[in-house]
C-alpha positions as CSV (number, residue, x, y, z in Angstrom):
1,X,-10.5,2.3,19.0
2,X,-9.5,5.1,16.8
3,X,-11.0,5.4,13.2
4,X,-9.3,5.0,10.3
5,X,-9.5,7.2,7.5
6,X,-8.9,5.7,4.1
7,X,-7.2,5.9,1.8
8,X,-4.0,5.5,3.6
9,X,-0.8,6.3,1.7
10,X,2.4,4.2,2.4
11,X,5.9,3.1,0.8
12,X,8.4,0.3,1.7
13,X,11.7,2.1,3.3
14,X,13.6,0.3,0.1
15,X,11.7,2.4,-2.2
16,X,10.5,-0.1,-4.6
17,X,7.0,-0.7,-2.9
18,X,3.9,2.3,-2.6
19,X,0.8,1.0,-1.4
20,X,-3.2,2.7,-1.3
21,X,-4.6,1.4,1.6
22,X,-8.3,1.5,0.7
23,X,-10.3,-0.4,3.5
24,X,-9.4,-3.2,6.3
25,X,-10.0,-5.6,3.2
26,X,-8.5,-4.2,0.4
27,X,-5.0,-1.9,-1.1
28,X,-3.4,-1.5,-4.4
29,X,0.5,-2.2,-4.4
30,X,2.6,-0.5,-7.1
31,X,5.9,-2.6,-7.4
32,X,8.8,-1.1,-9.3
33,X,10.6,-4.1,-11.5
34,X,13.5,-2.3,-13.6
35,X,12.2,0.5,-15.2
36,X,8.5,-0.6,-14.9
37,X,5.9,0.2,-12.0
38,X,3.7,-3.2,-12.0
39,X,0.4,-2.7,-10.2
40,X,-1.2,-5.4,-7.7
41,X,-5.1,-5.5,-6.5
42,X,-5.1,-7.3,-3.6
43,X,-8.6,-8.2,-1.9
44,X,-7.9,-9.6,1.8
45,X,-9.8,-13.2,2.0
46,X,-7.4,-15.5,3.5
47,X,-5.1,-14.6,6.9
48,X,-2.0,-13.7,5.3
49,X,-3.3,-11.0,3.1
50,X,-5.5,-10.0,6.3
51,X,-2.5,-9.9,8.7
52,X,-0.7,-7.6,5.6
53,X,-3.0,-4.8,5.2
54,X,-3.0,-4.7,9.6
55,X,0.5,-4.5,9.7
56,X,0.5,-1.5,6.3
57,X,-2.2,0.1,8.5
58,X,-0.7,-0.3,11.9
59,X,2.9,0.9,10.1
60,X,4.5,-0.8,13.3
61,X,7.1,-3.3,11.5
62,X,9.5,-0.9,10.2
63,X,9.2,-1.2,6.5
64,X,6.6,0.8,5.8
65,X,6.5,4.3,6.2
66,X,3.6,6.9,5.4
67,X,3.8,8.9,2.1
68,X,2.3,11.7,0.3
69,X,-1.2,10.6,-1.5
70,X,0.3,12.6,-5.1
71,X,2.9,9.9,-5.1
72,X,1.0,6.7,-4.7
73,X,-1.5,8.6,-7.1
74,X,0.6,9.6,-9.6
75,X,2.0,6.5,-9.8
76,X,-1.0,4.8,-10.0
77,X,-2.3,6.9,-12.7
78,X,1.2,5.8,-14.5
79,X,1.4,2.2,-14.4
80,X,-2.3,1.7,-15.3
């Protein structure tokens, strides 16, 4: 199995979703509403959440794509 370097960088292909992958376990979603960037922690315990951060990893569903880390940052650095 290959290993993953994190963080990994993504964004929904609607454009309202960026996401900072930071381990198997664990990513930061920043969610535009309106005008506003609204950011989500998000710590994987239950199956759900797990089987979300595989399939952001895995980018294999077709609504996620892989961005530039300046853009998930920057945004990060906004909405905070």
């Amino acid at each position: 199995m290959e290993q993953t370097g994190f963080p990994l960088y993504r964004r929904s292909s609607n454009g309202l979703n960026w996401y900072r992958v930071d381990s198997p376990t664990e990513f930061m979603e920043v969610q535009r509403v309106g005008k506003r960037y609204v950011v989500h922690r998000v710590e994987a315990v239950i199956y759900p959440e797990k089987a979300r951060v595989m399939a952001l990893i895995a980018m294999d569903d077709g609504h996620v794509h892989a961005c530039p880390a300046q853009e998930v940052e920057a945004l990060l650095s906004t909405a905070e």
